[in-house]
C-alpha positions in Angstrom: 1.8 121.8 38.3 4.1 119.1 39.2 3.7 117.1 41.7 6.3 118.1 44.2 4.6 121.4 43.6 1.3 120.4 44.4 3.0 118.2 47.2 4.6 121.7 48.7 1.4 123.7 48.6 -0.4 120.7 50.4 2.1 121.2 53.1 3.8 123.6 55.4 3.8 127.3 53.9 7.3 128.6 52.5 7.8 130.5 55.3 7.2 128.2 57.7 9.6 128.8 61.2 9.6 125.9 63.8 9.9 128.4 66.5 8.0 130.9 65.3 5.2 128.4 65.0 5.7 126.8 68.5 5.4 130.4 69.9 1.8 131.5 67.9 0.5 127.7 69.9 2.2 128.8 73.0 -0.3 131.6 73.0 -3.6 129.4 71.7 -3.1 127.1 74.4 -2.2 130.0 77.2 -5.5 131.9 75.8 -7.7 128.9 75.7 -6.2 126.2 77.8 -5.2 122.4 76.1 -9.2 121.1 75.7 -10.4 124.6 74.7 -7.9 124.7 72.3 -9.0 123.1 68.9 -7.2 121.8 66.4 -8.8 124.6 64.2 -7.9 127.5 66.2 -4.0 125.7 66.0 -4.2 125.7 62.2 -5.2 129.4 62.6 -2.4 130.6 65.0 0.1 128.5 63.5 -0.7 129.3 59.8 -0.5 125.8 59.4 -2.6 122.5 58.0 -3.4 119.8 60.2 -1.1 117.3 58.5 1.7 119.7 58.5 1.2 120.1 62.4 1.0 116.6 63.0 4.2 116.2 60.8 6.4 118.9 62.5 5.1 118.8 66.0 3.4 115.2 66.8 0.0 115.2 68.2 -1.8 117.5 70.3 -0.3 116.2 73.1 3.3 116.2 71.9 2.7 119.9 70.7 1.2 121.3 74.2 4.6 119.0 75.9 6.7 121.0 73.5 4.4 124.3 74.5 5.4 123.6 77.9 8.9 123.3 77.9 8.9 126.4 75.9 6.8 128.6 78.3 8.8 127.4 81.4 11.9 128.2 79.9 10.8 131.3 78.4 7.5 133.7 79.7 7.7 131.4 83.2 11.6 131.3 83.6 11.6 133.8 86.3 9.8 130.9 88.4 13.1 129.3 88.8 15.0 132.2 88.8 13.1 133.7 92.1 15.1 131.2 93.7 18.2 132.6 93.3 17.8 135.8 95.1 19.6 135.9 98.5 17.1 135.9 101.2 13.8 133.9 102.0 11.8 137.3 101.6 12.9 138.5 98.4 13.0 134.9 97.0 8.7 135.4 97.4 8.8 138.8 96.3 10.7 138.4 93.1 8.3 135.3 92.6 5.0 137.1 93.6 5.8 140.8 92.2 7.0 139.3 88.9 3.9 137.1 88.5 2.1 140.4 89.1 3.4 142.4 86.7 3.8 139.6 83.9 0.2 137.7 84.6 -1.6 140.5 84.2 0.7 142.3 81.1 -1.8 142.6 78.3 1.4 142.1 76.2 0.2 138.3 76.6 -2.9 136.3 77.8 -3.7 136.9 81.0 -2.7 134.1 84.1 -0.1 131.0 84.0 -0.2 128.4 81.1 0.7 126.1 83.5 -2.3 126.9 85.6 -4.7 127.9 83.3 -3.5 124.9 81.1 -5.9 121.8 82.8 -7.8 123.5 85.5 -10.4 121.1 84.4 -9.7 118.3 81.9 -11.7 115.2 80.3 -10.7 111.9 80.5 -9.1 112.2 77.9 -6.9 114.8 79.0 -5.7 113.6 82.4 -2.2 113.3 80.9 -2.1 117.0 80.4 -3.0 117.1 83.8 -0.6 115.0 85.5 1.9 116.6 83.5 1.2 120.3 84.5 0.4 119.2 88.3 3.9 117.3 88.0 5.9 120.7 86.9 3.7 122.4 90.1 4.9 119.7 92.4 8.5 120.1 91.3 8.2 123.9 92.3 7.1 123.5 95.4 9.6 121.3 96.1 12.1 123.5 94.6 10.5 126.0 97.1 10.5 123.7 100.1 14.5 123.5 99.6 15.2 127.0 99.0 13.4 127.9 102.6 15.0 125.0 104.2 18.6 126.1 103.3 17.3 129.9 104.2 16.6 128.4 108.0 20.1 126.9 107.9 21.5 130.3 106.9 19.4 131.6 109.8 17.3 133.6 107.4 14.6 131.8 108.4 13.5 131.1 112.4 14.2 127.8 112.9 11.2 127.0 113.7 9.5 127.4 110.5 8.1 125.1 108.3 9.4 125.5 105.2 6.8 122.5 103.9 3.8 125.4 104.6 6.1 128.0 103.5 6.3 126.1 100.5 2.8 125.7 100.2 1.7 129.2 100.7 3.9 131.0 98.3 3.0 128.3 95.2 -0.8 128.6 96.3 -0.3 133.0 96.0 1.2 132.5 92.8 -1.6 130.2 91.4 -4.0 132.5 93.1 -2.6 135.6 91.0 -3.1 133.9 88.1 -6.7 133.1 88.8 -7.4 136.4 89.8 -5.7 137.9 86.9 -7.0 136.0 84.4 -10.7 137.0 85.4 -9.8 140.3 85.0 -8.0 141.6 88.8 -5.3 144.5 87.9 -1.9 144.7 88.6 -2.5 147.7 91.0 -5.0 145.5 93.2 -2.5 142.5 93.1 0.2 144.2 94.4 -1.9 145.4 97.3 -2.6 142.2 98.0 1.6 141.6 98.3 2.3 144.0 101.1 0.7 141.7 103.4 1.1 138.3 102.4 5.4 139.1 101.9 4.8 140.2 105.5 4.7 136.1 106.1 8.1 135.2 105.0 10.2 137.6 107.6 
């Protein structure tokens, strides 16, 4: 064997696909969250050596950031796309309904990455942290706006607070994915909807 050979079966497998690969880590780290998910359990998912993770995605770290991005523009895109609907109401109930149905799918692991991702976290992993509470702080303000402009469209009474508003629909959506990832069904979730959508009319 020559030693570009041997070099080549050291390394990545022939059919190695960057996106591919991203996606199988996407779903260790949604399963498991970023400290329960060992380097091991990578190599597994990924199909993958250590050094040949380290050389196509960085560290850890710099794969769960790359995770991330991928997730939020991908199984959490509809997030950002709530926003878009045309009244304060159904901007909630596109979030909240759509969380239902996709948090609890059994088509994927069950909650939010972004949730489940560093609920609790080392020392060492306070970066993941304040990473994942950053991209929850950027939604609610995202949310915040959205109700603002739906009081200036008179959507909204004027005087709500679109700060609390805010506040309660990010807190429903990271309650759904508690509840659904220790097992709550989509049937009970969406019980749980026809009140609390009640709060944005």
């Amino acid at each position: 064997m020559t030693e570009i050979e041997m070099r080549k079966k050291r390394g990545r497998p022939a059919a190695f696909d960057y996106d591919t690969a991203l996606d199988q880590a996407m779903y260790a780290f949604w399963r498991y969250g970023y400290e329960g998910t060992s380097m091991s359990t990578l190599m597994e998912a990924m199909q993958m050596n250590k050094t040949s993770i380290y050389a196509a995605f960085g560290s850890k770290e710099a794969l769960f950031e790359k995770v991330i991005a991928r997730y939020i523009n991908g199984p959490a895109a509809f997030v950002i796309q709530s926003l878009n609907q045309p009244t304060a109401e159904a901007v909630v109930r596109s979030l909240l309904t759509t969380a239902v149905r996709n948090l609890t799918s059994p088509q994927a692991p069950n909650g939010c990455l972004v949730i489940q991702g560093a609920l609790s976290c080392s020392p060492e992993g306070k970066t993941i942290q304040a990473l994942l509470a950053g991209i929850r702080r950027e939604i609610e303000q995202r949310l915040y706006e959205r109700f603002e402009r739906a009081k200036a469209e008179h959507d909204l009474p004027a005087e709500a607070d679109a700060k609390v508003l805010a506040k309660l629909a990010l807190t429903l959506h990271q309650g759904i994915s508690v509840q659904a990832s220790t097992g709550a069904s989509e049937a009970e979730l969406t019980a749980m909807l026809a009140f609390a959508l009640t709060l944005f009319k």
